[in-house]
C-alpha positions in Angstrom: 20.3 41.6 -207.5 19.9 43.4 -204.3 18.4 47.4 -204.4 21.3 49.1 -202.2 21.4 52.4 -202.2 22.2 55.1 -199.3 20.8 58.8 -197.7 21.5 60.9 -200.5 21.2 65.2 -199.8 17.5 66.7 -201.0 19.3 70.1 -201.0 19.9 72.7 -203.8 17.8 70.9 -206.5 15.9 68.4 -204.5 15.0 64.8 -205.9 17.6 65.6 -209.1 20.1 66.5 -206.5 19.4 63.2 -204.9 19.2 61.1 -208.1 22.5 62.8 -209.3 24.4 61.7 -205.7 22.7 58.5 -206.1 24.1 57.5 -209.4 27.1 58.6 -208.8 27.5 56.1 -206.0 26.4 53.3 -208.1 22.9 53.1 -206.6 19.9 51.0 -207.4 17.7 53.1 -204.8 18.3 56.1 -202.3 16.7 57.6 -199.3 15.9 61.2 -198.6 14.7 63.7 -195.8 12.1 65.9 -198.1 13.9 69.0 -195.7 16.6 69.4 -192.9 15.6 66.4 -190.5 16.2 68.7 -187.2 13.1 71.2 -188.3 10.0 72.1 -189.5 11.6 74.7 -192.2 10.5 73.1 -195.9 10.8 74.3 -199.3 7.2 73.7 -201.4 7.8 70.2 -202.5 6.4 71.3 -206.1 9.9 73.3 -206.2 12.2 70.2 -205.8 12.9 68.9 -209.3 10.2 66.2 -209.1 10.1 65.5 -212.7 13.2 65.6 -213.4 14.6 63.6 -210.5 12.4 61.0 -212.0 13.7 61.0 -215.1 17.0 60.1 -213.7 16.1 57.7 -211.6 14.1 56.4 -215.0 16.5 56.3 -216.8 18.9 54.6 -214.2 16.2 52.2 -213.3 15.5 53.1 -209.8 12.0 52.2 -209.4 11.8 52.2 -205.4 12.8 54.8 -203.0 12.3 56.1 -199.4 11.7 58.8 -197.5 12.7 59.4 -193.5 10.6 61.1 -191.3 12.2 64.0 -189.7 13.7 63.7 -186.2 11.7 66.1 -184.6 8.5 63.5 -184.5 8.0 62.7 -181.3 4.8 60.5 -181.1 5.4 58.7 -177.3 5.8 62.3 -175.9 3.0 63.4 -173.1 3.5 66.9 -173.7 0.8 68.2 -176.2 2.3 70.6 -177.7 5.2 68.1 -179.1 2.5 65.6 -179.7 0.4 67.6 -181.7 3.3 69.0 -183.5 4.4 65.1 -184.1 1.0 64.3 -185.8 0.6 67.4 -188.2 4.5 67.2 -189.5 4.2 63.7 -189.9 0.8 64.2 -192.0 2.8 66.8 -193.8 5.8 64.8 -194.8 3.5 61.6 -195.8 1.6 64.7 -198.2 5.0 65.3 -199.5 6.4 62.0 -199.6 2.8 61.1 -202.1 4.0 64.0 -204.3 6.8 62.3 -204.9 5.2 59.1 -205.5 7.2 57.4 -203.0 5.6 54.2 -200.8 7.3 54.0 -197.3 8.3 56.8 -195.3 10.6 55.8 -192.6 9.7 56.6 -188.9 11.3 56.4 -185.5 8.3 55.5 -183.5 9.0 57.7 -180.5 10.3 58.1 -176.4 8.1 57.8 -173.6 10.3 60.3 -171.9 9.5 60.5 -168.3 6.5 58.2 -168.1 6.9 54.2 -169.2 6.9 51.9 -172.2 3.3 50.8 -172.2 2.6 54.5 -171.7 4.6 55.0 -174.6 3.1 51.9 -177.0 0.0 53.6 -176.3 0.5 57.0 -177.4 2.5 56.1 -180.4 -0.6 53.7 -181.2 -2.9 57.2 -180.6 -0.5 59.3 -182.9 -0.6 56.8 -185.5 -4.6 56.4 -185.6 -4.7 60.4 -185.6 -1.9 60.5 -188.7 -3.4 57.6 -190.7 -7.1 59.1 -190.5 -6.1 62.9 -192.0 -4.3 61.1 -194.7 -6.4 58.2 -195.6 -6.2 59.7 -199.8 -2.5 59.2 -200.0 -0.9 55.1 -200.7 1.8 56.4 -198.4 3.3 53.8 -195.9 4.3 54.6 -192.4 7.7 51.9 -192.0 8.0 51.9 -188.3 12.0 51.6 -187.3 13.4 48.8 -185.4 15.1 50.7 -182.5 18.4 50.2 -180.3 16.7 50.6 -176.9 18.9 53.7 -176.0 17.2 55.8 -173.3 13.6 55.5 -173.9 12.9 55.2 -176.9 10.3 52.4 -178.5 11.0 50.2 -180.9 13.4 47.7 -179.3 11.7 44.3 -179.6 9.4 43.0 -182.5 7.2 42.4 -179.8 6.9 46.6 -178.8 6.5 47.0 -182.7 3.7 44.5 -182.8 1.9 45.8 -179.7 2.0 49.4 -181.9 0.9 47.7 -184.4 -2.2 46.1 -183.2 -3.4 49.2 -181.3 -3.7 50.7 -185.0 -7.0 51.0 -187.0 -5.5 51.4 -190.5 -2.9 49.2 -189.4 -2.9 48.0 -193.7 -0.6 51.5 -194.0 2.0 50.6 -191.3 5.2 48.5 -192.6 8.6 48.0 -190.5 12.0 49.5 -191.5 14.5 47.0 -190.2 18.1 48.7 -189.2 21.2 45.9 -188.8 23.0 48.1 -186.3 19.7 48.9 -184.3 18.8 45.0 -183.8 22.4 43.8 -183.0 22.6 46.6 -180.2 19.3 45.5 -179.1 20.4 42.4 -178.8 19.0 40.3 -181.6 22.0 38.1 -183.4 22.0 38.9 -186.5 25.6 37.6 -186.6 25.2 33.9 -185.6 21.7 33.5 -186.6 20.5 35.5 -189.1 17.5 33.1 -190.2 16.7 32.6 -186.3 16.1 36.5 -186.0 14.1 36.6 -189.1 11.7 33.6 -188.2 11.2 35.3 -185.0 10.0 38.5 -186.5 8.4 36.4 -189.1 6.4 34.9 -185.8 5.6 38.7 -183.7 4.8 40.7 -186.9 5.2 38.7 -190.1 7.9 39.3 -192.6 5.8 40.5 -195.8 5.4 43.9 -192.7 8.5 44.2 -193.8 9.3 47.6 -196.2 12.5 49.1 -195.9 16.1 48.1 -194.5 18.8 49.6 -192.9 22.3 48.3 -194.0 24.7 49.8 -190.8 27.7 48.3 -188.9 27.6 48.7 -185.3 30.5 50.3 -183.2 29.4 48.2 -180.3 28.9 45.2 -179.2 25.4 42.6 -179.1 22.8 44.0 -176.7 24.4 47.3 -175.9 21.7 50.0 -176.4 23.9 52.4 -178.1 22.5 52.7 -181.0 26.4 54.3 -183.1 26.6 53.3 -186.6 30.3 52.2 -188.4 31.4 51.6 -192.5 30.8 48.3 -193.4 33.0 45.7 -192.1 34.5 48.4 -189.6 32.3 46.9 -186.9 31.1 44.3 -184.3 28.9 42.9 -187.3 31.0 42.6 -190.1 30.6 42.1 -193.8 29.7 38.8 -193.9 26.6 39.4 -191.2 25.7 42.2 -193.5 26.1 40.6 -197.1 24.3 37.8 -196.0 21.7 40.1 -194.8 21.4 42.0 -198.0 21.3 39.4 -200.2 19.0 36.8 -197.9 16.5 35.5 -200.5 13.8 36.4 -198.1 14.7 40.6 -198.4 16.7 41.1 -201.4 13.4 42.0 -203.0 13.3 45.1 -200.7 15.6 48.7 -200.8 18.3 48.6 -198.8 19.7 52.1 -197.6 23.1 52.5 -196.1 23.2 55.1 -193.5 27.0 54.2 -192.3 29.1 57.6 -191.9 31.1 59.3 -193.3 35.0 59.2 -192.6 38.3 61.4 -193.0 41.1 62.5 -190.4 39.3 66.1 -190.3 35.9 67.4 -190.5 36.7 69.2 -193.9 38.2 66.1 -196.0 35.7 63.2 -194.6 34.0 61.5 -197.6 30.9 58.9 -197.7 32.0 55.5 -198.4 29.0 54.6 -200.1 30.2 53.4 -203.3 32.7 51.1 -202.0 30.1 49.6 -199.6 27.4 49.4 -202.6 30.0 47.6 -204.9 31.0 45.5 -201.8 27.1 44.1 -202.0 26.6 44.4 -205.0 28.8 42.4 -206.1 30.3 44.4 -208.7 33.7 45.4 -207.1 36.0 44.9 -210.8 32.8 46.5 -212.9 32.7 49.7 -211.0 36.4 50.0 -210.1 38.4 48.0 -212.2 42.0 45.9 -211.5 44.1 48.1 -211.0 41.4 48.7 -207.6 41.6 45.1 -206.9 45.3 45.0 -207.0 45.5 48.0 -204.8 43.4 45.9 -202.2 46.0 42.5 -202.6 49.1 44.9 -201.8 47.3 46.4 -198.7 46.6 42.8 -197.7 49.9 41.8 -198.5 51.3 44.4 -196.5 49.1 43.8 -193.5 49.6 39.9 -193.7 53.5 40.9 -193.0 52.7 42.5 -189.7 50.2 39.9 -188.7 46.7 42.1 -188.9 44.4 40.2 -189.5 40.8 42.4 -190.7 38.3 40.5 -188.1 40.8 40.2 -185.7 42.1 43.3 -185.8 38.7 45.4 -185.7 36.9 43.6 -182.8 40.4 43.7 -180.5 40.1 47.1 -181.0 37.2 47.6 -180.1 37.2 45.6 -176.8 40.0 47.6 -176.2 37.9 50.8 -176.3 34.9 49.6 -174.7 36.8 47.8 -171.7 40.0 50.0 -171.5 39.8 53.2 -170.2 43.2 53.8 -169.7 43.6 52.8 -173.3 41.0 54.3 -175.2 42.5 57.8 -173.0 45.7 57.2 -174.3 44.7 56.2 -178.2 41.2 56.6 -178.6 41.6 55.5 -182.2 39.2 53.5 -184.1 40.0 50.4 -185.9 39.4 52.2 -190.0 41.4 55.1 -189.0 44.0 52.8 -186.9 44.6 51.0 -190.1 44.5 54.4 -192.5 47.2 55.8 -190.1 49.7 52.2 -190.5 49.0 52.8 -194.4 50.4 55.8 -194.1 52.9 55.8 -192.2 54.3 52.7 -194.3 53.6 54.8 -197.1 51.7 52.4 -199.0 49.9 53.7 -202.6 51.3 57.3 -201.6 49.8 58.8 -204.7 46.3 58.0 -203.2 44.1 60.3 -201.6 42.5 59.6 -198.4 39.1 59.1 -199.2 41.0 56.7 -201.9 42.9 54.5 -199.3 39.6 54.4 -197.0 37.6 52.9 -200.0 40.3 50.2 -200.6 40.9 50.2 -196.9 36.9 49.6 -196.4 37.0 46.7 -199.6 39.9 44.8 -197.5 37.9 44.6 -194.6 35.4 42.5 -196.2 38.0 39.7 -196.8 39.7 37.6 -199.5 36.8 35.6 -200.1 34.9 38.5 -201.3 38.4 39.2 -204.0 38.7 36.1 -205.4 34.7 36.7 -206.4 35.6 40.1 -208.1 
């Protein structure tokens, strides 16, 4: 059985508040930002419910975790202010993330800005050394994060990873975080050839680097640098890309954190779909919501089969659509979950639903028949 979990909030009570979310999304793991991922502003991490958040996650038998670095780390940047503000939060949060007893801390290597990549490779490499050195008592891991390749930002080959890598002394404490949406938009197919793409990291870094992944659709297509996260199945990738990616027998053994967003018709009612999506890969769809769920799911199918919409079809049209129709995308700039939300409504299907109800059944149907007949 997979670990799938998603970023849960480290607000209010800290790792309890996190455990609590967790659980009641079905988890098996989470991920967490030890403060607001946009500053430096953090509460003492002996204040945020350590002890008990454990016993939660005890008690649920969550045994693995991560952390994410905070945005703000900048390690490519040539500006030594930024840079030496990069190295001394990042040496903070790994402190923190060792409090908590957690292994792999998450980290988006870094932009070269306005110089180049190798410049950027290089000073990544010299941020890491000078991180790793000041915290050499902690077991902390630093997962480096497969990037998109949007604007300049490193990270979007293996082969950049690798070259970071190497240029590392205490390169022993440096794991990768691999993100589905991140390695489609760069380009790698995780759709076709899911056991090509992993033989090829296998080959530039070696797939026991390997720490943390990232379970995200992608609201563009292969190789496009974007770098825009969907709900699973709402996507260019799909479900089946990402089932088969979360339970591959060669990284089921790791945590897998969904960071898809979160949905709803206004800013005030949209809801995670985290639960659904867990379930979904799981593969505990009729444990966690029952029949009555299911046969919610075979009426929206049925209804949809009527008018011909057909869930693969229907999501990537749309989305070519957007990406190639400007016209288009002025007049209905729609996309394909809320598209579908809007028909259900308007047909007035399972009425007595809320929305955040419809979109889970919505987000279920989207991962295909196959995946009902196995509920």
């Amino acid at each position: 059985m997979p670990k799938i979990g998603s970023h849960v909030s480290f607000s209010d009570k800290g790792l309890l508040n996190a455990a609590e979310e967790a659980v009641s999304y079905g988890s098996s793991t989470f991920m967490i930002y030890t403060g607001a991922p946009q500053n430096t502003r953090r509460k003492p991490i002996e204040d945020q419910y350590i002890e008990e958040g454990k016993a939660l996650m005890d008690k649920h038998a969550m045994n693995e975790i991560v952390v994410h670095a905070p945005y703000i780390i900048n390690l490519g940047s040539y500006k030594e202010d930024t840079f030496e503000l990069a190295v001394r939060f990042l040496q903070e949060e790994i402190r923190r993330t060792a409090y908590i007893g957690v292994r792999n801390i998450v980290l988006h290597p870094g932009a070269y800005t306005d110089k180049d990549a190798e410049y950027g490779i290089e000073r990544i490499a010299e941020g890491l050394n000078e991180v790793l050195a000041g915290v050499k008592d902690t077991d902390v891991n630093i997962a480096l994060e497969t990037m998109a390749g949007k604007g300049t930002e490193i990270g979007r080959s293996f082969e950049e990873i690798a070259e970071i890598m190497e240029r590392v002394e205490f390169n022993n404490k440096l794991t990768v975080c691999m993100d589905t949406c991140h390695i489609h938009d760069a380009g790698y197919d995780i759709v076709n050839d899911l056991d090509g793409v992993l033989h090829h990291f296998d080959k530039v870094i070696g797939l026991e680097k390997l720490g943390v992944v990232h379970l995200n659709d992608s609201k563009n297509p292969r190789g496009a640098a974007k770098d825009r996260h969907a709900p699973l199945g709402s996507g260019w990738i799909g479900f089946e890309a990402m089932n088969n990616v979360a339970n591959h027998e060669k990284l089921q053994h790791l945590p897998m954190i969904l960071e898809t967003p979160w949905i709803g018709k206004e800013d005030k009612t949209q809801r995670p779909m985290y639960e659904a999506e867990i379930a979904l890969l799981s593969g505990n769809l009729k444990g966690r919501f029952g029949e009555e769920f299911l046969d919610h799911v075979e009426r929206i199918d049925h209804m949809f089969g009527k008018k011909d919409i057909h869930f693969r079809d229907y999501v990537l049209k749309t989305w070519e659509i957007l990406k190639n129709d400007a016209k288009a995308k002025k007049a209905d700039g729609r996309e394909p979950l809320e598209r579908l939300y809007d028909i259900l409504h308007e047909e007035r299907l399972l009425s007595d639903l809320s929305e955040e109800q419809l979109n889970q059944r919505l987000i279920v149907w989207l991962a295909g028949q196959d995946i009902l007949k196995k509920a």
